[in-house]
C-alpha positions, -999 to 999 in steps of 0.1 A, spaced: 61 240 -54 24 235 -62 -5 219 -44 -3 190 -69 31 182 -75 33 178 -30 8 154 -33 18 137 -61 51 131 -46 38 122 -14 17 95 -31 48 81 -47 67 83 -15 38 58 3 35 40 -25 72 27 -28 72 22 11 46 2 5 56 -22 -25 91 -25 -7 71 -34 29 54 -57 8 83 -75 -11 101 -81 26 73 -95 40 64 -120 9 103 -130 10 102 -170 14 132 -170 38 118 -139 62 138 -125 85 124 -103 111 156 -81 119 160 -74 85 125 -67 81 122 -41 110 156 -22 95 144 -18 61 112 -5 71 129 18 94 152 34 66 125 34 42 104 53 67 130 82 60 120 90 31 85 96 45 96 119 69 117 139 38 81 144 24 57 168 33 28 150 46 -6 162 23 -40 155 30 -58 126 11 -94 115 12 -95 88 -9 -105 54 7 -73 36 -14 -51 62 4 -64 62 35 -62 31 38 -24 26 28 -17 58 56 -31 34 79 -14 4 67 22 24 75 11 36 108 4 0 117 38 -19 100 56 8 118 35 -2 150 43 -39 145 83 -26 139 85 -12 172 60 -38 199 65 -73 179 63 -105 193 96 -127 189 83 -147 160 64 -122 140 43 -146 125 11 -135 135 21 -95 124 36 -107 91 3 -126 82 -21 -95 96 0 -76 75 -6 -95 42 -42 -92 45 -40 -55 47 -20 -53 17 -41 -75 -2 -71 -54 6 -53 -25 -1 -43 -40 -37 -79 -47 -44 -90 -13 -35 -64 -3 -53 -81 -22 -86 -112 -23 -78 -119 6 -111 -102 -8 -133 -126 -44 -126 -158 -31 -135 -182 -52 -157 -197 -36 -186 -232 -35 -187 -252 -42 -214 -225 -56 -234 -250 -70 -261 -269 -39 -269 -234 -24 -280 -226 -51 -307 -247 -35 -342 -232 -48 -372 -256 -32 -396 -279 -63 -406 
């Protein structure tokens, strides 16, 4: 297999941990057992992947967030309340990292407009 199709995968691999982590946690009936198993078995398919280096701050980033719900999965307090809501935060950071190119303003929108009179 090919430099880039490892990465690739791997990117896809944290990715859908993430959006799944993400989904439990917004869940309006959370439930902290079922929380810490889901994130255990999707953690698997991590560890199927091999890992690739990545140097983008976006990626970074969501390595970190992992290492840290998988932190919070294992030493928890016994509500979870104060994880779950860390844990939001990060993601939502992550998200706007995420879209943060795809946000920019155009400059000088008005010099572009020429209409020919």
């Amino acid at each position: 297999m090919h430099e880039k199709q490892l990465r690739i995968r791997y990117i896809r691999v944290l990715e859908k941990f993430f959006t799944r982590t993400l989904s439990l946690l917004k869940l309006e009936n959370f439930d902290k057992s079922l929380f810490i198993e889901r994130t255990l078995k999707n953690y698997e398919d991590i560890k199927r992947v091999k890992a690739v280096d990545l140097n983008s701050a976006y990626l970074s980033g969501l390595i970190a967030f992992i290492n840290k719900t998988l932190e919070y999965t294992q030493n928890s307090s016994s509500s979870f309340e104060n994880e779950r809501a860390t844990l939001l935060k990060e993601a939502n950071l992550l998200q706007k990292e995420k879209n943060r190119s795809s946000y920019k303003k155009e400059k000088h929108k008005k010099s572009k407009f020429d209409d020919g009179y």
